[in-house]
N, C-alpha and C positions, 0 to 999 in steps of 0.2 A: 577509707583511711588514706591520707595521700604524706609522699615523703616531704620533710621542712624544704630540699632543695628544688626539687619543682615545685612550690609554692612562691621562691621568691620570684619566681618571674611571672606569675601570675596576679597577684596578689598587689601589684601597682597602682596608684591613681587613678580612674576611671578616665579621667580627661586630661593626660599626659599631654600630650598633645593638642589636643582642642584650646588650651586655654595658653600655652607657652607663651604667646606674643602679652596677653596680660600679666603675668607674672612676670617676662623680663622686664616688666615697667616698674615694675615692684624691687627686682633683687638685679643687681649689677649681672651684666654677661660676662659669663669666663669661654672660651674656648675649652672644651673638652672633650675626650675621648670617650665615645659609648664605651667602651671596655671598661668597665668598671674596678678591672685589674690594675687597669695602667696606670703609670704615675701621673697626678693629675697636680695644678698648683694646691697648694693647700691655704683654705682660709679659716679664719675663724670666728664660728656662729654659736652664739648666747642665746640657748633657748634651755626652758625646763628641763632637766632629765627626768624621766618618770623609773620609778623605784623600779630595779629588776630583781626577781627574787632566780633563786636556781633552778628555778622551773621555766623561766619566762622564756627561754631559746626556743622552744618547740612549741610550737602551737598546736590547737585543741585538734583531735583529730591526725595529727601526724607522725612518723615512727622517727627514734632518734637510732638510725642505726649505728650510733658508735657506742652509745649508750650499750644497745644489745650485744656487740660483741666486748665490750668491757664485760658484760654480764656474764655471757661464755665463760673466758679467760677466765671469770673470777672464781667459777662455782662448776670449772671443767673435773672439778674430783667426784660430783656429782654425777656428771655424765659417763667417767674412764671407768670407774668402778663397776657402773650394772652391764655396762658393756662388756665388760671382760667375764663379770660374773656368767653375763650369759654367753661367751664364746667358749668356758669352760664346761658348763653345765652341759650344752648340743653337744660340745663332741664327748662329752661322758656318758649322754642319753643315746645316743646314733649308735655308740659299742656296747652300752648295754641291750640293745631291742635287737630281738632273734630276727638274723638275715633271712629273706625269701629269695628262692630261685625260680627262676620264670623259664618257660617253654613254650614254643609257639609252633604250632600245625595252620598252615593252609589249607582250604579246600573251593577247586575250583567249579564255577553254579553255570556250567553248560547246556544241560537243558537235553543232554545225548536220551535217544529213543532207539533201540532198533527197529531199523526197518521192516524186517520179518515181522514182526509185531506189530504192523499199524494194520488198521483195514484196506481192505483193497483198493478203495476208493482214497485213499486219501497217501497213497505210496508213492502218489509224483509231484506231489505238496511239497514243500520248504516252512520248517518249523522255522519260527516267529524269535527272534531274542528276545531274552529274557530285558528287561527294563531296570530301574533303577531301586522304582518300589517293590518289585519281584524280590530282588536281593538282597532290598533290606528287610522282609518277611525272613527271609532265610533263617537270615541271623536271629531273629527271634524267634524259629525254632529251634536252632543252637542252643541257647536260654533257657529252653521252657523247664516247665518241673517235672515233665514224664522224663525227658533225656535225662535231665539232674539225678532221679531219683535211680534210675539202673547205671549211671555212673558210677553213685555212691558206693549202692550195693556189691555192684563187679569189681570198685577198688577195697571195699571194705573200710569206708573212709569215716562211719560212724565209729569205729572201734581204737583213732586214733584222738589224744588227747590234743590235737591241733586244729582238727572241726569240732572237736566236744570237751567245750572248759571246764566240764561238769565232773571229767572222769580224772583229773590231777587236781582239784580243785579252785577255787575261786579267789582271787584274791584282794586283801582288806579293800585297796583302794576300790576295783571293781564293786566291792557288795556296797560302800559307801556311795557310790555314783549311783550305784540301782535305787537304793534306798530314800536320797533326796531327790529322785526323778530322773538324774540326766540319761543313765544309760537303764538298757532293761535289762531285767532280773532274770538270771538264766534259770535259775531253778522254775520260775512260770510260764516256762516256753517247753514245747515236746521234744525229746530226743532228735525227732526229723524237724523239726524249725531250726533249734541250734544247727546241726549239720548243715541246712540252706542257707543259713545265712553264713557262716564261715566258707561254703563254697560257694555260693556268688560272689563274696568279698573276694576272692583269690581268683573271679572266671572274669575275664572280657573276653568278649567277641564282637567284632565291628569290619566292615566290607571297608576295604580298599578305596579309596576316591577315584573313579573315570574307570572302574574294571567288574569284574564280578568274580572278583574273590575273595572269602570270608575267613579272616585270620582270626583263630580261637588262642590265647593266651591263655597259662595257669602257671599259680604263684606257690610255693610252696615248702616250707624249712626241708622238704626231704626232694635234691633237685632230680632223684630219680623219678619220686613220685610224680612228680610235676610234669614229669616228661610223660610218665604213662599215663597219666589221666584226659593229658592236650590229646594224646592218640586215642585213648579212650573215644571222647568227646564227639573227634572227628568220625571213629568209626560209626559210635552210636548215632549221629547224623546220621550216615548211608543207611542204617539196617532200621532206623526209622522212617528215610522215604520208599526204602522197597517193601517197607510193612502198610505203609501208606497206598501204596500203588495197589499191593495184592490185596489187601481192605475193601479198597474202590472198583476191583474187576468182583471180589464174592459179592459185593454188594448190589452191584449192578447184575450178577449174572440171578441174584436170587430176586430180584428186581422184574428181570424179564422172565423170568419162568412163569411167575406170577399172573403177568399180564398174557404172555402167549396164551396160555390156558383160560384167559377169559375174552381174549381174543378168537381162539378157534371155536366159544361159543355162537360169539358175534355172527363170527361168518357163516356159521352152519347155521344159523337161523335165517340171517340176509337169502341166504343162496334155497334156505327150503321154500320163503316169502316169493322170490321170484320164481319157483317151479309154480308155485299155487294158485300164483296172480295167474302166472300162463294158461291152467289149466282152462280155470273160471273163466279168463275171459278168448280161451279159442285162439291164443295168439302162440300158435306153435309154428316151431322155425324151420321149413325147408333148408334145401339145396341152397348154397351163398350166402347163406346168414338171412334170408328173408322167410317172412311169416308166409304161409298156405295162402291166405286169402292173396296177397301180392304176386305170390308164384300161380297160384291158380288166373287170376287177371291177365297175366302175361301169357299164359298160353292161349287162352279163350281169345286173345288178341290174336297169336299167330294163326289161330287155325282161323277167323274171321278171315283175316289175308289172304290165306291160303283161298279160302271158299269163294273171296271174290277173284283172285285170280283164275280159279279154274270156269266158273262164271263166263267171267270176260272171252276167256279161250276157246269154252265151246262154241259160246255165241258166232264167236268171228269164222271159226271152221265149218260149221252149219250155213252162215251168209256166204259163204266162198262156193262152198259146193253147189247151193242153189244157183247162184250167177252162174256159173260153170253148165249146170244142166240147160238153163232158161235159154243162154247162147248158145250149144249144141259144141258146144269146143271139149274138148276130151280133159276127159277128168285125170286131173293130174296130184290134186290131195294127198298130203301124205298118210291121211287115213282111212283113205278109199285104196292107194297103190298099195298100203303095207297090209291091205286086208287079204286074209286067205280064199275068200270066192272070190276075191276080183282080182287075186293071181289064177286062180284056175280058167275064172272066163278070160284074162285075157292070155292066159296060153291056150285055153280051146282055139280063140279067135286068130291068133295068128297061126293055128293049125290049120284053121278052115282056108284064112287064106292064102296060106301057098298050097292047099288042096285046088282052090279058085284059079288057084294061076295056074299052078299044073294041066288043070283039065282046059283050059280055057286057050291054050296050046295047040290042044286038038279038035276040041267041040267049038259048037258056035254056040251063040247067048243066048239061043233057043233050046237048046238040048237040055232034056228034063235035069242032067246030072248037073247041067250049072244052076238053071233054075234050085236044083232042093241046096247047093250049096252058098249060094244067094240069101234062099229063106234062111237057109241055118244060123246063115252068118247073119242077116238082123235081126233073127230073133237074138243069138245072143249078146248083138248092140244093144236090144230089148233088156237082156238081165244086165246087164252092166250099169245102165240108165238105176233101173229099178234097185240095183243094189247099192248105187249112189245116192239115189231117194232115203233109201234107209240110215244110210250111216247120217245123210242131212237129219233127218229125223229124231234120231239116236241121240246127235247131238243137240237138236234144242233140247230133248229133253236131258239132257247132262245139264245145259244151261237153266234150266227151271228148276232142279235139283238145287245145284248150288244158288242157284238166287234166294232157295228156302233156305237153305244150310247159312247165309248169310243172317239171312235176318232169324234165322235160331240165337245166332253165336253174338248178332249183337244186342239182345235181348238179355241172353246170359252177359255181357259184356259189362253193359248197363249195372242190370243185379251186381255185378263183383263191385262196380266202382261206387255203389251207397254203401254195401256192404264194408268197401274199404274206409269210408269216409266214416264210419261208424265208429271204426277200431281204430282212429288215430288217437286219440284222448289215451283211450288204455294202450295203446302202443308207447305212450310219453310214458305214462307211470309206471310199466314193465322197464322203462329203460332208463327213469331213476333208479329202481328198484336194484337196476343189475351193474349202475354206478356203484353202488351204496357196497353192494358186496361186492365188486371189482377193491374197491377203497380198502374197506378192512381185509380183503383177503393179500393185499398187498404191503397193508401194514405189518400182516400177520409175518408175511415171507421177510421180513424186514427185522423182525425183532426174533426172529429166528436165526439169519444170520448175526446179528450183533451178540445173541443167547452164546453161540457155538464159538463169538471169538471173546467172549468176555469168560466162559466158561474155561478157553485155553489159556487167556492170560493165568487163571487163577491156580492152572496146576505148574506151571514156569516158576519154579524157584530164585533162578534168574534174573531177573526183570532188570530191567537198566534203572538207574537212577537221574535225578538232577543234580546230582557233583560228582568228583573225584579229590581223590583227596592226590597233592602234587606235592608237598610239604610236610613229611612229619616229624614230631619235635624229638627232638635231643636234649641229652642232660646236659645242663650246664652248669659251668663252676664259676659263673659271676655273678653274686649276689644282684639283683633287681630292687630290691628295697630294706635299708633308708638308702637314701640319695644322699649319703653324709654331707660333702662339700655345699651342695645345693642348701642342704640343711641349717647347715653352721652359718652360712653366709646370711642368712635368710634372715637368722635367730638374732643374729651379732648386728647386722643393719639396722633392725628394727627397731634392737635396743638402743641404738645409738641416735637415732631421730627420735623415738620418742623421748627418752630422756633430753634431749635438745628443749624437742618441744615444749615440754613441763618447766626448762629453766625462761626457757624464752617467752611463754605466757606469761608466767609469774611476772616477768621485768616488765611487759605488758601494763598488766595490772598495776604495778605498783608507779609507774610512767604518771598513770591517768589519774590518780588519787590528788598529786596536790594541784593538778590546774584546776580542779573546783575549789581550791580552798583561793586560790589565787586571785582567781574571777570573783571572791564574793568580800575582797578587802576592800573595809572602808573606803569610799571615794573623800574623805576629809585627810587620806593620809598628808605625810607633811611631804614641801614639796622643797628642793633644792635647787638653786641655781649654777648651774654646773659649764664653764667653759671647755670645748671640746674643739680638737684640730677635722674636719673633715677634706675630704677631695672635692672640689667644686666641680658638683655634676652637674646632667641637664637635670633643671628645677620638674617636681612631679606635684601634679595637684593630688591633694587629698581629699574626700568629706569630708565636713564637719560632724562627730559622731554622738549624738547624744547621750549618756549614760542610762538614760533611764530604760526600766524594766517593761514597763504595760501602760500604767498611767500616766499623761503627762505633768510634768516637773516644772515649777518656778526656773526662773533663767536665774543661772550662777554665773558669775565671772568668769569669762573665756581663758582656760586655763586647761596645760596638757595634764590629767591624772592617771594612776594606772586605772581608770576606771575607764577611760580614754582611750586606752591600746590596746583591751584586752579583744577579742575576738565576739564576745558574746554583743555585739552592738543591735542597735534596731532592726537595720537593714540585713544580714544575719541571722536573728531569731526572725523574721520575715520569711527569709530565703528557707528557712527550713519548717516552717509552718508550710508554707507550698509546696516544698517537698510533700510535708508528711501529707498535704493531702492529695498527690497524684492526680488520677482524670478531674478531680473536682474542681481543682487549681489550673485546668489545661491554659486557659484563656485567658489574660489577665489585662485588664483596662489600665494604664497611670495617667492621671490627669488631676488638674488643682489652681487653685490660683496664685500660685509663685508665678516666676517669670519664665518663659521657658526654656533658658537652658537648665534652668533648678530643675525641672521635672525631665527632660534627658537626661541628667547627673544622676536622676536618680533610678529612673528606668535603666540606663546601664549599670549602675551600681548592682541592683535586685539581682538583674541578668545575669551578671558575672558569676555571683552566689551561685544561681541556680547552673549554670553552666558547667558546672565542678562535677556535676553527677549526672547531668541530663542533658537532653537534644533541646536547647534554647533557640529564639531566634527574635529578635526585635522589631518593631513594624513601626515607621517613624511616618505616622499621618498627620503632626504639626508642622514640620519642616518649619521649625523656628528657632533653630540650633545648629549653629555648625558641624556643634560634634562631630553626631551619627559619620557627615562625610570624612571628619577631623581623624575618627578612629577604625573607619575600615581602611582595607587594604588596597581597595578602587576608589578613591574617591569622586572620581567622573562614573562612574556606573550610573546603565538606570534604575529607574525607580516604579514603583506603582504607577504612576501615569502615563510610563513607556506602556508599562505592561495592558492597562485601558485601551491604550489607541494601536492595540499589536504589534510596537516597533520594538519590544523584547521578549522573549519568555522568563520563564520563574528560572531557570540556570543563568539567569543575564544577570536576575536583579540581586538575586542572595550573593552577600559577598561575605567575607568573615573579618571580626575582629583581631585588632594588629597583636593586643594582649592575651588574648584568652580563647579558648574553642567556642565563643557566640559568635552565631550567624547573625546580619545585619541585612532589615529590606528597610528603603530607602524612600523618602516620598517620590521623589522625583528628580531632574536635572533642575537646576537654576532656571527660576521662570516660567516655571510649567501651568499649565491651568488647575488650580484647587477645585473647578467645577467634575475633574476627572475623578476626584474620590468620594464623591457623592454617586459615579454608576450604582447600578444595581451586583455588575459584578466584580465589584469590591467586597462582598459578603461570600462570592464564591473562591477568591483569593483566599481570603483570611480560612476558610472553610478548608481547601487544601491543605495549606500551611498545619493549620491544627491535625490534619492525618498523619503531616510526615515529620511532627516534631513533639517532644515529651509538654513544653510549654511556648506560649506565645504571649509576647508581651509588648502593648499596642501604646504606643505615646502618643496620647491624645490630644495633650498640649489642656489649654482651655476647654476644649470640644467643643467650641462655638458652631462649627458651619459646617460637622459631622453629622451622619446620620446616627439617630437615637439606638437602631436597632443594630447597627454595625458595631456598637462599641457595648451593647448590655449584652446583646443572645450569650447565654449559657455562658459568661464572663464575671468574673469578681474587679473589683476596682480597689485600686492604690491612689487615694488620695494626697499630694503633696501642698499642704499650705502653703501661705504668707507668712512667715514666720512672726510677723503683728498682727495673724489672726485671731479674735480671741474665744476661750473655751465655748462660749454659746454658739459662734457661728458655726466654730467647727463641726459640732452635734449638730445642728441643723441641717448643715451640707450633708451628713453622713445618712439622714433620714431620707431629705429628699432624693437621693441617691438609689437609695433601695428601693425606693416609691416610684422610681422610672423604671427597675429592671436586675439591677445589678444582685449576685445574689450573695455576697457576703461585701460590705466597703470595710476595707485596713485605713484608716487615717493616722499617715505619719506625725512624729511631733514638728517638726522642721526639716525643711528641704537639704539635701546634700550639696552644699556650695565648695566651688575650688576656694583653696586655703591656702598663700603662701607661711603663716604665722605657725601652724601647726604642723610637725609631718609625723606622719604614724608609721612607727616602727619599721623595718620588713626584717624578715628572719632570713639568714641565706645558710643554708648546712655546711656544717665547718669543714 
């Protein structure tokens, strides 16, 4: 619906402009001021006046707001009355409804633990903040119906007739609301329903924004009660999560008792499986953690060593001694010198010899006495030799000894290492075995300790919680609800617009009633010739509009009628058949055989219509008409053929309408090549354009040297005659039309020609 005074400037000749140098041929030039205020000369023009009835100021579609507020003024006892009614009635209902008083407790969601109470392992940790969704769980157990229910109970708040309507009774209005549905029927609900629902109705509780702390509110006609129940509330919080807590240690502690006990069977079976394997398979564990067979290999090794070491040792002691005898050089061996006869012989021998020297002092080397000490003394060179022989002797055999004693031990050495290679396989499986119960006996010690501290939690009376309560409420003596003022305001505004409202549709309504009676007067009314003073403006072309409805009409005598200025014209009920049919309508071809600025006159005409309500835009591919340039705002702009040979973009070429919000594309600048809107992408143009606009409307002039498919794809046609065409051809053109593509053809009855002879109307709001 748009207002009578932005229509008059809309609402002008289509070719104001475009046709002025023909018309001043027509009508004498005045010098005149656009300002249509200004004092202008005045002359005087003899033309028809067409009847105006009291209706005719406002046209179809538009609001006369003076109209409306005359209608205010007139029927404001209408409006003053229910608004007052109802600024009485609020503040008589606000003092009659029993005041509630509100109380509010804080309680702040810290998350405190004592320390003493955590496990061992976990006492150099840093608990974790609580979060956002944490908090607002909270609050819904604030809410819940376990706390609700020991609230009730510890206030005794069943036994008060303000959660239970039941026990002062009901009243009329209440049982009439239960009765036709709207409210429910207390008598069908339990004792403890009534109660919950009267204290939820009176509980919120909601967390603070950016904090974690959970403000619990209660509303209540008794403002002490109100206050002990908020404290209530918050207590019963606390002693709800330390009952929670101590829940979740008996739980767990009866949890682990459970399993320890089926745990120490575990183990005691693990640990009897690995004695058993041991026995059967011989894999018993010495000294170090190693099996017999491994320790037994290890020695049979050292003594192997051992055996060839002493081996080697006597060998080389037995070679020494014999070199020693075979060269006659004195035995010097440490196992000949440490021997006990070969200290006796050689302390005989150095006895004999300073006996030797002694006597040899005084006898000569003939004297029997040196002769027997001579013999004595070689013979016991003789056992000395001979006593060296033995210990040589002695010692190979020590060396033949141990060369057996070798090859015993590595014989036994051998035997241990298949022996060992044997027992590796069952050495693995004894040492899953002794994983397996390592595993559970470590589990076992594990859910013993968590037994003994979940055990302790559960005797701690104590226990910390996740709040504290920081806030608690007080009684207060200012009513919380009704919000009177808020109330009355509320009641009294509302009354006042709508009853507005209600006078101001009606004037609506009754607006719209005679312009259809208007629209449908005889077109034979009588006509008068009436002299009238106007201002000599600049001249404006009009259409010429044809009166008729759907079928074409005999031509009547060119004459202005109110059938002539009304609204409801061809091109009008056109424009809103394309409305009404939206995307079906996107496209719209106008081409015919009038002349062509008859078919621009009329393509812009259609446009404007549609442009009232929608994203329009014009696409001028006959360029054989000034107009288009006549009535944009650029009229050097390029055009489609710029845009073909890339010397503009689509923001170059769109330009808008001097009159009205249509946009205008252009063929081209003066001169341009017509072989340019035959490319291929000229179908991608027009294709664009249809995305970024409600309609498109293509003047195609004749459409001679157009492509077929540029101007049908998915597009309706406006055909504009010759206004000496006659009814056969027209129908003919209209078939062959459809028969190339087009999917609905509109064939107008005659082209919209500039008209100095007739001018239509305009309406300007008083």
């Amino acid at each position: 619906m748009r207002l009578a005074f932005w229509r008059a400037g809309k609402d002008k000749a289509v070719v104001a402009r475009a046709v002025a140098k023909s018309r001043a041929e027509a009508t004498p030039k005045a010098q005149v001021n656009p300002d249509v205020n200004a004092e202008v000369e005045p002359k005087i023009d003899v033309r028809p006046a067409p009847i105006v009835t009291k209706h005719t100021q406002v046209e179809f579609g538009d609001i006369d707001l003076h109209a409306l507020g005359a209608a205010l003024a007139r029927k404001r006892g209408w409006i003053i009355v229910p608004t007052v009614l109802a600024l009485v009635g609020s503040i008589a209902a606000v003092n009659l409804v029993t005041p509630r008083y509100k109380s509010e407790s804080r309680i702040l969601i810290d998350g405190r633990e004592n320390v003493f109470l955590r496990p061992s392992s976990d006492r150099t940790e840093e608990r974790q903040a609580l979060d956002a969704e944490a908090v607002t769980s909270q609050v819904q157990l604030v809410l819940s119906r376990d706390l609700a229910r020991e609230i009730i109970k510890k206030n005794k708040l069943a036994e008060r007739p303000e959660f239970d309507p039941v026990l002062h009774g009901i009243s009329p209005l209440k049982s009439l609301a239960a009765l036709i549905g709207i409210g429910r029927d207390p008598f069908s609900m339990t004792p403890e329903e009534r109660v919950l629902d009267a204290y939820y109705e009176r509980l919120q509780a909601y967390a603070v924004d950016k904090s974690r702390v959970i403000v619990v509110e209660f509303q209540s006609a008794d403002p002490e009660l109100a206050a002990r129940v908020a404290n209530s509330i918050a207590d019963g919080y606390l002693v709800l999560q330390q009952a929670a807590r101590q829940e979740q240690a008996k739980n767990a502690s009866q949890w682990l008792a459970g399993e320890i006990e089926s745990l120490r069977k575990k183990v005691s079976d693990a640990e009897a499986r690995v004695e058993d394997f041991r026995s059967k398979s011989s894999l018993f564990v010495g000294t170090n953690n190693t099996t017999l067979s491994n320790q037994q290999m290890g020695e049979v090794n050292t003594q192997l060593n051992n055996a060839r070491s002493m081996k080697a040792d006597a060998e080389s002691k037995a070679r020494l001694i014999k070199e020693m005898l075979q060269s006659g050089k004195p035995i010097e061996a440490s196992e000949v010198v440490n021997s006990e006869l070969m200290r006796r012989l050689s302390e005989q021998r150095v006895t004999l010899r300073a006996q030797l020297a002694e006597q040899s002092s005084t006898l000569l080397g003939n004297h029997p006495r040196i002769k027997e000490l001579k013999a004595q003394l070689g013979d016991l060179d003789n056992q000395i030799r001979d006593e060296a022989a033995k210990i040589s002797r002695s010692l190979e055999s020590d060396a033949r000894i141990a060369s057996g004693r070798v090859d015993g031990l590595t014989v036994s050495l051998e035997q241990l290492k298949k022996q060992a290679a044997s027992t590796n396989g069952q050495d693995v499986q004894l040492r899953a075995l002794e994983r397996e119960a390592k595993a559970q006996r470590d589990l076992l010690e594990t859910y013993l300790a968590k037994y003994r501290e979940a055990n302790t939690r559960e005797t701690i009376d104590t226990a910390p919680t996740d709040g504290r309560i920081i806030s608690r409420a007080i009684v207060s003596n200012t009513p919380a609800y009704p919000k009177k003022l808020p109330i009355v305001l509320i009641a009294t505004i509302a009354t006042l617009l709508l009853a507005s409202g209600v006078v101001v549709t009606g004037e609506l309504l009754r607006q719209t009633a005679p312009r259809v009676a208007a629209a449908v007067l005889p077109a034979q009314a009588p006509v008068r010739q009436t002299a009238r003073v106007e201002p000599a403006v600049e001249p404006i072309a009009e259409p010429d509009i044809d009166p008729a409805l759907a079928e074409p009409a005999p031509l009547q005598p060119e004459m202005t009628t109110e059938a002539d200025v009304t609204e409801f014209t061809e091109i009008e009920r056109l424009a809103d058949k394309l409305r009404a049919a939206g995307a079906a309508a996107k496209k719209v071809t106008v081409l015919g055989t009038a002349s062509g600025e008859a078919i621009t006159l009329s393509t812009l005409t259609l446009a404007r219509h549609l442009a009232r309500e929608a994203r329009v835009v014009v696409v001028d591919l006959a360029a054989s008409s000034p107009t288009i340039a006549a009535v944009s705002v650029d009229a050097s702009a390029p055009g489609l053929a710029e845009l073909m040979q890339g010397e503009a973009s689509f923001a170059q070429i769109i330009t808008r309408d001097k009159l009205s919000r249509l946009h205008l594309v252009m063929a081209g600048r003066p001169g341009f090549d017509r072989s340019l809107l035959q490319s291929p992408r000229m179908t991608l143009a027009i294709d664009a354009l249809l995305r970024a606009y409600d309609h498109v409307l293509i003047d195609a002039g004749s459409a001679s040297d157009l492509p077929a498919e540029l101007l049908t794809a998915h597009a309706r046609a406006v055909v504009v005659p010759d206004a000496s065409m006659a009814p056969d051809a027209r129908t003919l053109m209209c078939e062959q039309l459809k028969a190339v593509g087009f999917s609905e053809v509109t064939m107008l009855n005659k082209p919209v020609q500039p008209s100095n002879a007739v001018e239509t109307p305009r309406v300007v709001a008083a």
